[in-house]
VOBA-776607 format. One record per residue (C-alpha): residue in three letters; x, y, z. Coordinates in steps of 0.05 Angstrom, whole numbers. Layout:
N
<tipa res="ALA" east="X" north="Y" up="Z"/>
...
//
This chain:
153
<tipa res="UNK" east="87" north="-674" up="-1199"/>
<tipa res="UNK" east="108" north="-697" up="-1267"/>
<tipa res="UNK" east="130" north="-647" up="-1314"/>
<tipa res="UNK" east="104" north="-643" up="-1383"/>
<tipa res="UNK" east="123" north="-601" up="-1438"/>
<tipa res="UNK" east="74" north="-603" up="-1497"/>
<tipa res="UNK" east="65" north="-572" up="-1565"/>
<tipa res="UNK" east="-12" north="-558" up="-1583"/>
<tipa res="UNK" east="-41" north="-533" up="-1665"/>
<tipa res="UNK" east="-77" north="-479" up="-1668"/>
<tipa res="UNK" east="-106" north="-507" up="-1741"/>
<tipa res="UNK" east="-151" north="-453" up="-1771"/>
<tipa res="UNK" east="-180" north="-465" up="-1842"/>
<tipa res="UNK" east="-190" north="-408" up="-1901"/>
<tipa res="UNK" east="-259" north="-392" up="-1869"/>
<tipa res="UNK" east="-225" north="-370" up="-1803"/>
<tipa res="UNK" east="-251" north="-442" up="-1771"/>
<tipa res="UNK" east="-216" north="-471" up="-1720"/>
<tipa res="UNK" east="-203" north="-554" up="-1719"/>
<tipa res="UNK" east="-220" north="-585" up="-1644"/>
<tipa res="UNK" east="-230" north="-653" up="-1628"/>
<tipa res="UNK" east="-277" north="-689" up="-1583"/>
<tipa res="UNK" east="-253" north="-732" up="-1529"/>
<tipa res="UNK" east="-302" north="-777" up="-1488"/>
<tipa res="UNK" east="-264" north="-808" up="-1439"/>
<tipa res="UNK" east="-299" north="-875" up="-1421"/>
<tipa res="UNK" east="-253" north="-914" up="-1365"/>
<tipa res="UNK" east="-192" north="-886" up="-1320"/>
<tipa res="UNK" east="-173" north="-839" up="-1284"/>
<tipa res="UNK" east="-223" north="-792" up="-1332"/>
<tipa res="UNK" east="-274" north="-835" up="-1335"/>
<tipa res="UNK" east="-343" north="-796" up="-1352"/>
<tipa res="UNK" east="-306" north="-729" up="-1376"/>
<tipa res="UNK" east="-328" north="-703" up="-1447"/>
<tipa res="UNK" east="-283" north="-637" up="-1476"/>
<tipa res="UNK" east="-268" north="-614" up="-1539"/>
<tipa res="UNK" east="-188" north="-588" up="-1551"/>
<tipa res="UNK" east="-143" north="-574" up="-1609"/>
<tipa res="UNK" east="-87" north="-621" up="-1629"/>
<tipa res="UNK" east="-15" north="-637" up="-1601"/>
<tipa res="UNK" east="10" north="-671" up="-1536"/>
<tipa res="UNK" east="72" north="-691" up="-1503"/>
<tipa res="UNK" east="148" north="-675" up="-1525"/>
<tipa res="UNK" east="185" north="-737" up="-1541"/>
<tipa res="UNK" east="263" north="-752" up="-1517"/>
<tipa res="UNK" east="304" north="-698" up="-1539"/>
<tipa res="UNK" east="255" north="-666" up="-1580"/>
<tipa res="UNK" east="234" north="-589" up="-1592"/>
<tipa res="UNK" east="171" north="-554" up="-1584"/>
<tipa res="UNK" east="170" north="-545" up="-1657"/>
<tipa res="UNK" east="197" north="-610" up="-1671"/>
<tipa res="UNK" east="131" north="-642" up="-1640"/>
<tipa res="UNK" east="86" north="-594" up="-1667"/>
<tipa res="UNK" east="112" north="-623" up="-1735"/>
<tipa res="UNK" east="100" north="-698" up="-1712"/>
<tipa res="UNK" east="32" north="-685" up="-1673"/>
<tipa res="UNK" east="1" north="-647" up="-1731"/>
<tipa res="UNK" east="15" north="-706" up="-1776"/>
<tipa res="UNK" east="-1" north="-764" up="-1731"/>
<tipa res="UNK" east="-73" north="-729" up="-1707"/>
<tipa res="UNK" east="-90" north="-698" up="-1773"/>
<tipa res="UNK" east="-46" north="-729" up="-1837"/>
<tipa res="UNK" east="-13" north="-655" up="-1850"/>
<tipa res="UNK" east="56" north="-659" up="-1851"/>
<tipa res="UNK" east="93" north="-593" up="-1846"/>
<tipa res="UNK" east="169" north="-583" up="-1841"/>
<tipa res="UNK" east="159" north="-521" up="-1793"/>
<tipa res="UNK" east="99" north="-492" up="-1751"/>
<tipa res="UNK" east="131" north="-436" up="-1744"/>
<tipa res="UNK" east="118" north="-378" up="-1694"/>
<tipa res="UNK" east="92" north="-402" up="-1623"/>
<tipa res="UNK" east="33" north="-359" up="-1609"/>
<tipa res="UNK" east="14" north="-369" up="-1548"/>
<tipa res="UNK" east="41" north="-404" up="-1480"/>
<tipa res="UNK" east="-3" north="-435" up="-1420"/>
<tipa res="UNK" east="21" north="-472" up="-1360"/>
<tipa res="UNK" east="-28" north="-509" up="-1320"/>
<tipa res="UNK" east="-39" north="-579" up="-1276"/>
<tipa res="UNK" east="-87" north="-636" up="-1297"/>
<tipa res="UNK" east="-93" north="-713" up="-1291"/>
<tipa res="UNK" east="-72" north="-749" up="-1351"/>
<tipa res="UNK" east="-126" north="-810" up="-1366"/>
<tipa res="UNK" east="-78" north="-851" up="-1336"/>
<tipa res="UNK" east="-86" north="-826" up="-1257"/>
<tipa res="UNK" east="-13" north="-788" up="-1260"/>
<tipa res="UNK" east="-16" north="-705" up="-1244"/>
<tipa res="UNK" east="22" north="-668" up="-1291"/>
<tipa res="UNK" east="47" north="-592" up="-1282"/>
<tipa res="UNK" east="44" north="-578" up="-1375"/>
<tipa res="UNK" east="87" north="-528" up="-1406"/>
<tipa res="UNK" east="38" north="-522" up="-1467"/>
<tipa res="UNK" east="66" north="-481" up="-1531"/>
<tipa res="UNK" east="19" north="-461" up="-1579"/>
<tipa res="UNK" east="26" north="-456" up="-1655"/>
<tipa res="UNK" east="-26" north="-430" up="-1707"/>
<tipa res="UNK" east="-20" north="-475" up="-1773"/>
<tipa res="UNK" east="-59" north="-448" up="-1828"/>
<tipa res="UNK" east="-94" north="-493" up="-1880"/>
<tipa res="UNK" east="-134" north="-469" up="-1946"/>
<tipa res="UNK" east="-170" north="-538" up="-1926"/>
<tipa res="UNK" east="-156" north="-605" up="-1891"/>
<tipa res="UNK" east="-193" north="-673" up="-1893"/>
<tipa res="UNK" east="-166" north="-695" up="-1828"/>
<tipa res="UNK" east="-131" north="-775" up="-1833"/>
<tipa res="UNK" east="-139" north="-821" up="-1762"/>
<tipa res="UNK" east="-86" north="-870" up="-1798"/>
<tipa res="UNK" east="-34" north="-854" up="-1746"/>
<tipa res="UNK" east="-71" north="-849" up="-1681"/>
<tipa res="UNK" east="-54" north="-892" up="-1629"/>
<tipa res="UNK" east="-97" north="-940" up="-1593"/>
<tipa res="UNK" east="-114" north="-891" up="-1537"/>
<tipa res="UNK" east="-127" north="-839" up="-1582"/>
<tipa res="UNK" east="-178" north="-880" up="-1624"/>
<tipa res="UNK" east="-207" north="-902" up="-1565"/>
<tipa res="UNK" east="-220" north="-834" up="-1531"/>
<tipa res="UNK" east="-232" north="-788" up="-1605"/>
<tipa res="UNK" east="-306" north="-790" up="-1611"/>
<tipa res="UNK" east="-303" north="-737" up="-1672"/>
<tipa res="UNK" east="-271" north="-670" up="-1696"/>
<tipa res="UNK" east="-309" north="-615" up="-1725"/>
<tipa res="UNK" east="-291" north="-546" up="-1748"/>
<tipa res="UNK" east="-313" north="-484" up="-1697"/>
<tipa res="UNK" east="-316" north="-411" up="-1714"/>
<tipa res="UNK" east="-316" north="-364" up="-1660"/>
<tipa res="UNK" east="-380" north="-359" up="-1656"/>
<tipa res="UNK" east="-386" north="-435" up="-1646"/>
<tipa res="UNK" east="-334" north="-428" up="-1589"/>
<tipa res="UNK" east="-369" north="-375" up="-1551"/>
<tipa res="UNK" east="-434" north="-417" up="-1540"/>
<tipa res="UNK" east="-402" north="-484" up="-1537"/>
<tipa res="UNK" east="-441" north="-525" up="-1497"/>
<tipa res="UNK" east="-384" north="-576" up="-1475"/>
<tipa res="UNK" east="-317" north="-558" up="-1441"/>
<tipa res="UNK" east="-273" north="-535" up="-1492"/>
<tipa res="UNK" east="-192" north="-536" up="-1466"/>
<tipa res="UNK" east="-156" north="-494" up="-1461"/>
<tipa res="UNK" east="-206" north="-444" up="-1440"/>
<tipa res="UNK" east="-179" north="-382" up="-1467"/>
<tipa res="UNK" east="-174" north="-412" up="-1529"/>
<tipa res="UNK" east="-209" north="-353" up="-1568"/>
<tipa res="UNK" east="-173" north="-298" up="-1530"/>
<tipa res="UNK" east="-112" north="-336" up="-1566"/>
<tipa res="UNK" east="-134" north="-334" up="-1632"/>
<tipa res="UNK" east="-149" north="-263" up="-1617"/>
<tipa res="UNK" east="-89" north="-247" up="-1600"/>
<tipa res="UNK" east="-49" north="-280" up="-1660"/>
<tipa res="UNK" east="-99" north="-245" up="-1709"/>
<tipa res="UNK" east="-143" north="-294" up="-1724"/>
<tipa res="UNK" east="-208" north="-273" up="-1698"/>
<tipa res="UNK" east="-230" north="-203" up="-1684"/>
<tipa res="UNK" east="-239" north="-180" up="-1608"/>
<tipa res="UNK" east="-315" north="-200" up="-1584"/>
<tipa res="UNK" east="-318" north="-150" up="-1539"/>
//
């Protein structure tokens, strides 16, 4: 199994909102599968977990940052990339706050265009009754966690 070390953005706004996208996977190896997760992906050659934070934050959203700093959470788990390949992900977590953010698609990819239905800002209410698979699924016990939201229990 392939490994793949990844850096996901935890991008929460000044009303405590918390940025996922949309992805509707329409051919491959996902073919059918509708979720909603937070920014990032895959390390590049020779690069950090913070050093892709930094890149992924500006090629999915437009906000370029020079450090994302803190990782607040850590999650290691198996899935099938859209291309058919099984990956064991080392995903790192960072929480990026933003007053506000109009979020740019200028530097998606292809694939990303292709498979990025829409984004949309969730609170933790939102979350809790989403109606759709949202990844990762302890996503709100993260934000807890780091401080963002307050326990729901």
């Amino acid at each position: 199994m392939r490994q793949r070390p990844s850096s996901r953005l935890l991008v929460v706004n000044a009303q405590g909102r918390l940025l996922l996208f949309r992805f509707m996977h329409r051919t491959g190896a996902l073919a059918g599968s509708i979720f909603w997760a937070p920014p990032g992906g895959g390390l590049d050659a020779g690069e950090s977990f913070e050093q892709a934070a930094c890149r992924e934050l500006l090629e999915e959203t437009g906000l370029r940052i020079a450090d994302p700093g803190p990782q607040v959470a850590r999650r290691i788990v198996t899935f099938t990339m859209p291309d058919g390949i099984a990956v064991k992900a080392d995903e790192r977590y960072f929480l990026i706050r933003v007053a506000t953010l109009e979020v740019s698609s200028a530097l998606w990819t292809a694939e990303e265009r292709a498979v990025v239905a829409e984004h949309a800002w969730w609170s933790q209410a939102d979350l809790a009754r989403a109606a759709e698979q949202v990844w990762p699924d302890d996503m709100a016990g993260m934000l807890v966690e780091a401080g963002v939201w307050g326990s729901s229990r």
